[in-house]
Kinemage of the C-alpha trace (Angstrom):
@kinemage 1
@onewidth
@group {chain A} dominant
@subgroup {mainchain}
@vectorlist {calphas} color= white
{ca unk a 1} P 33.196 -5.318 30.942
{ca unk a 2} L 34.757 -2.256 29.967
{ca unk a 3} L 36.443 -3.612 27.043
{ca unk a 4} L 33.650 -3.534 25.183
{ca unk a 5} L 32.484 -0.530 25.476
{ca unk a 6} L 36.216 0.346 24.454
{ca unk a 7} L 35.735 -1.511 21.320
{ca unk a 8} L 32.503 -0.030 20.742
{ca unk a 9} L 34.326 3.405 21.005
{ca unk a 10} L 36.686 2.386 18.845
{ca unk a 11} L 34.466 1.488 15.716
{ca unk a 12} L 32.904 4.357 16.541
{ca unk a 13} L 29.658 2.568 17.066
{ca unk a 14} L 26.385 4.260 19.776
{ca unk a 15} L 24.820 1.642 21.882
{ca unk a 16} L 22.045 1.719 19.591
{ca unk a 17} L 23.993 0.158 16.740
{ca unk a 18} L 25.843 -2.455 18.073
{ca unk a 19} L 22.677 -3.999 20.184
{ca unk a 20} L 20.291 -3.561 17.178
{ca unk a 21} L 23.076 -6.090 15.217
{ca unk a 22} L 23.597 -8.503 17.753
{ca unk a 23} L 19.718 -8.547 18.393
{ca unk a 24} L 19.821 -7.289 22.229
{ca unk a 25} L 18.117 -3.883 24.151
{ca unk a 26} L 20.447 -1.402 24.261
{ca unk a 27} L 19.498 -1.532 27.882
{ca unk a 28} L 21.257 -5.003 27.760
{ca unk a 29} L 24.686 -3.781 26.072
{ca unk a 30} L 24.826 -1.092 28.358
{ca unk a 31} L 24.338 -3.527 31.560
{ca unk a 32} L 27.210 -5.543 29.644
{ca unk a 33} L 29.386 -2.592 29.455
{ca unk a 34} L 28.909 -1.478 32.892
{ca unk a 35} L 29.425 -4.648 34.365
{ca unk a 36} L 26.075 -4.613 35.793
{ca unk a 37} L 24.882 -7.809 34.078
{ca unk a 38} L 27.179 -10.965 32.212
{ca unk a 39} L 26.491 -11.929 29.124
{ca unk a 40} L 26.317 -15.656 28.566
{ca unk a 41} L 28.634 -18.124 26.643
{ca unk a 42} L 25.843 -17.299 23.710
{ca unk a 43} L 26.228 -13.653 23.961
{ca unk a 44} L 30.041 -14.033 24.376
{ca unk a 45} L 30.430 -15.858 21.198
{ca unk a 46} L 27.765 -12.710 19.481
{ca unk a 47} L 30.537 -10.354 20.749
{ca unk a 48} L 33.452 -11.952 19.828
{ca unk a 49} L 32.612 -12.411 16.337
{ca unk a 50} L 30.962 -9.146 15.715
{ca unk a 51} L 34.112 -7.301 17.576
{ca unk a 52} L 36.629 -9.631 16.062
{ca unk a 53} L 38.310 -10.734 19.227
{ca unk a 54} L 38.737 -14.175 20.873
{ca unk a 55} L 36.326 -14.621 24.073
{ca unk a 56} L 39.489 -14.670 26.263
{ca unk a 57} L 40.084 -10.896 25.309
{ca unk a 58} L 36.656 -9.403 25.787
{ca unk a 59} L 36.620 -11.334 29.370
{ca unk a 60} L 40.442 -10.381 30.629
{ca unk a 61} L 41.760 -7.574 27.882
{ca unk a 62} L 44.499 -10.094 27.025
{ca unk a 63} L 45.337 -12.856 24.022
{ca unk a 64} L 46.078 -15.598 25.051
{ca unk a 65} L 48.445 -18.206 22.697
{ca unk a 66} L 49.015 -20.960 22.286
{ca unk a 67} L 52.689 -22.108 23.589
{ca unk a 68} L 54.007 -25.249 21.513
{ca unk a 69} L 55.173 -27.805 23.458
């Protein structure tokens, strides 16, 4: 999941930091960033909100929207 270690690099944020406010090792962000490990719908929703972004952007790097039918 590189995209959030590209968000992390853009707030300008270590490891350390962003794992120690969503509560997680910084073992476990890095396996997160690497792709070695998924994070869970739980997690998901912990990195959406801190990071801003919908759940559909961390997991593909694209917004989705909404057409109107």
């Amino acid at each position: 999941m590189l995209i959030i270690k590209d968000l992390r690099k853009q707030k300008k944020l270590s490891q350390q930091q962003v794992s120690e406010q969503l509560g997680i090792t910084r073992v476990a962000l890095s396996h997160y960033e690497t792709g070695k490990r998924e994070p869970n719908l739980r997690m998901l929703q912990k990195l959406s909100e801190f990071y801003n972004v919908s759940i559909d952007y961390i997991i593909t790097g694209k917004d989705f929207i909404k057409s109107e039918r």
